[in-house]
C-alpha positions in Angstrom: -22.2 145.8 -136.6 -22.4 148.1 -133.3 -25.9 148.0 -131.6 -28.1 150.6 -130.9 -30.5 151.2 -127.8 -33.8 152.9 -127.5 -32.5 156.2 -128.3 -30.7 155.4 -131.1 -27.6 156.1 -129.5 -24.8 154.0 -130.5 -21.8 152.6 -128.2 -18.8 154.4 -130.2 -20.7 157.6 -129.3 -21.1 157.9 -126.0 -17.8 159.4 -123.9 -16.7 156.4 -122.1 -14.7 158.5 -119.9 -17.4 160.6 -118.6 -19.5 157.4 -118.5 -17.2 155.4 -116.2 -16.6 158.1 -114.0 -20.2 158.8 -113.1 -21.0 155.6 -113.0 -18.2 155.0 -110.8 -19.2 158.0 -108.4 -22.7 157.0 -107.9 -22.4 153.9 -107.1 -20.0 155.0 -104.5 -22.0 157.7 -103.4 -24.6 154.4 -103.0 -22.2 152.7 -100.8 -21.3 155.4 -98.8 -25.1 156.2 -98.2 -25.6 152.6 -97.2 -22.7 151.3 -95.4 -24.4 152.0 -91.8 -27.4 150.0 -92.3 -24.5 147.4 -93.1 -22.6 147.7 -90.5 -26.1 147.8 -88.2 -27.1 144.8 -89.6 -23.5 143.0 -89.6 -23.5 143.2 -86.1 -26.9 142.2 -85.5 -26.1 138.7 -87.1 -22.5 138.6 -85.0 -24.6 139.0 -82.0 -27.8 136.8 -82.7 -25.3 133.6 -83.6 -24.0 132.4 -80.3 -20.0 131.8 -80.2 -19.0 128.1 -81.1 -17.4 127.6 -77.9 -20.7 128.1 -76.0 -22.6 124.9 -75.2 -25.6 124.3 -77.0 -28.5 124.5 -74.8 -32.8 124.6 -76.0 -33.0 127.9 -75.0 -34.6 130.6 -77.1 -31.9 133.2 -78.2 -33.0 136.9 -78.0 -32.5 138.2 -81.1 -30.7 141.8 -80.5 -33.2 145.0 -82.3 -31.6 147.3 -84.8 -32.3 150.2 -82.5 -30.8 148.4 -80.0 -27.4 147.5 -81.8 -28.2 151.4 -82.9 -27.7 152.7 -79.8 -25.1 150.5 -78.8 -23.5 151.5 -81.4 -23.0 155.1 -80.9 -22.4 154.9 -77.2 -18.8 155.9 -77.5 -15.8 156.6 -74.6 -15.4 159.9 -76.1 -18.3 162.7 -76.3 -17.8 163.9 -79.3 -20.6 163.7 -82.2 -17.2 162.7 -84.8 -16.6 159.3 -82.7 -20.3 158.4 -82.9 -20.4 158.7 -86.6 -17.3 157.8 -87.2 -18.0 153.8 -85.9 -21.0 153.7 -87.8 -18.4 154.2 -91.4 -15.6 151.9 -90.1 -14.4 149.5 -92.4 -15.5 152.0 -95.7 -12.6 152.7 -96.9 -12.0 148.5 -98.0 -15.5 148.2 -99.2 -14.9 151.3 -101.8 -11.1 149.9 -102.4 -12.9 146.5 -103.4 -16.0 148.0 -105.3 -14.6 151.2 -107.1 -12.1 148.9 -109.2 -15.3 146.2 -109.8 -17.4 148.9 -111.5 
């Protein structure tokens, strides 16, 4: 027996080509949108967890602000608007390599 959903719509009907492929596209459209705040907030934890080759000590560790690690961020050698932007997608390329095959 094939199930049916709220509409009525049954599985064998739909156009599983057209269904994968949108489905596929907006959930990389997703992870385009959101790979800065990942990045933002990868570094953040990178730089709140102190190195293990520092020495413990009791002090209080200041924990670094995303528009801090913001503008850190797009501080670049090179002037150009590109650069800035640029560093705040490295690493997209894997994450869609990894996720578009998942979905």
């Amino acid at each position: 027996t094939t199930s049916t959903n709220a509409t009525g719509l049954k599985w064998s009907e739909i156009d599983k080509v057209r269904f994968f492929t949108i489905g596929t596209t907006i959930y990389s459209a997703l992870c385009i949108a959101l790979h800065p705040v990942t990045v933002i907030k990868t570094r953040q934890q990178v730089l709140s967890n102190p190195t293990s080759n520092t020495p413990s000590t009791n002090k209080v560790q200041h924990q670094p602000t995303i528009s801090s690690i913001l503008k850190q961020t797009l501080r670049s050698k090179d002037n150009s608007n590109f650069s800035k932007l640029k560093s705040l997608y490295r690493g997209l390329g894997v994450v869609l390599l990894a996720a578009v095959p998942a979905r």
